[in-house]
N, C-alpha and C positions, 0 to 999 in steps of 0.2 A: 507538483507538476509531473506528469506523465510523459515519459519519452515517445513520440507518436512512434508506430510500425505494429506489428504482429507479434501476441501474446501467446503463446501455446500451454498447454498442462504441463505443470514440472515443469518450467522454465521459473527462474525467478525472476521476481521485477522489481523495480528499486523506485519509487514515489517521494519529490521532496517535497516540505513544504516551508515557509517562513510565518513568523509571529512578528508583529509589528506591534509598539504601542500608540496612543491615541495620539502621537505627534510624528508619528513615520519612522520613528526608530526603532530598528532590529530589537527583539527582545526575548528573554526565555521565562518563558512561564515558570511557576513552580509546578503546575505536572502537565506534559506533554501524552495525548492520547493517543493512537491510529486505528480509527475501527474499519472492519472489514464485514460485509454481506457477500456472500457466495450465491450462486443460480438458486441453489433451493433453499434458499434466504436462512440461513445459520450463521449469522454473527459470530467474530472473532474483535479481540479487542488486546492491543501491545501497547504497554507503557513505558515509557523514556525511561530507563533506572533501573527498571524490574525485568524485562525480554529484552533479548538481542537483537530483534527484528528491528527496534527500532535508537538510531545512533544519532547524535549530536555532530552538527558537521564545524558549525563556526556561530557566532551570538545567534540566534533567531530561527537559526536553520538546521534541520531534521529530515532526515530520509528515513522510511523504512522501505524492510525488502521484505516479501512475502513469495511463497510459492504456491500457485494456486493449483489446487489438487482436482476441477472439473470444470470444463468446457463448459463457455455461456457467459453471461454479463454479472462483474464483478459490482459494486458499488465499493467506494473508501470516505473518509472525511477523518479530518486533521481537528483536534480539538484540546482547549487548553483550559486550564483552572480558569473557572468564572463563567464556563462554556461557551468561551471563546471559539469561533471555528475557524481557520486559516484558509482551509479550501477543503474542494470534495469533490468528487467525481464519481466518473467509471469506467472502467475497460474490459475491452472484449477478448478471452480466452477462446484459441482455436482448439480444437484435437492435432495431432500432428499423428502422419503414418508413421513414424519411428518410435513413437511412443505407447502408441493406442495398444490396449491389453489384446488385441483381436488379429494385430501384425502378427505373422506368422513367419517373417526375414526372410533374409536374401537366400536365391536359391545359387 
C-alpha cells in the first residue's frame, strides 16, 4: 500500500505489502520480490535477504523503499515464491523546483 500525497525525484517512498496464506493467515514466503518499472519502462527488481530496499516489518509484512530517479508514472508489484502476487500498483513522480538540474537557486 501506497501512502496517498505527492511523490517527487529523489524523494524516497516506502511501499508495504502483506502475504497471506490460503486460510487468511499472515505468512512469509520463502522469497519475497518488489519489482519496479520506471516512465521509460527499465525494470528494477529487490529481494528480501539479498538488497536493503527491501525489509521485513512483522510475519507477512514487507516494505520497500525506493528512490525514484525520473518524473512520470512508476509501476510496482509485490511477488512471492509460487508467483504469488500480494499487490501492485503505481505512482506518480512529480519534478520538483529545488531539485530539477535546471534550478539555478535563490538569488
Amino acid at each position: 500500500m501506497l501512502a496517498p500525497g505527492r511523490h517527487y525525484v529523489n524523494a524516497p517512498i516506502s511501499i508495504t505489502a502483506n502475504f497471506k496464506d490460503s486460510s487468511g493467515n499472515d505468512l512469509d514466503p520463502t522469497t519475497v520480490t518488489f519489482k519496479t518499472v520506471d516512465p521509460s519502462r527499465l525494470a528494477a527488481s529487490y529481494v528480501y535477504g539479498t538488497d536493503d530496499e527491501v525489509v521485513r516489518e512483522d510475519a507477512g509484512d514487507y516494505t520497500a523503499t525506493v528512490t525514484p530517479d525520473k518524473a512520470g508514472r512508476w509501476f510496482y508489484r509485490w511477488e512471492s515464491t509460487g508467483g504469488v502476487i500480494a499487490s501492485e500498483g503505481d505512482f506518480l513522480v512529480q519534478l520538483s523546483q529545488f531539485f530539477d538540474d535546471d534550478c539555478v537557486g535563490y538569488q
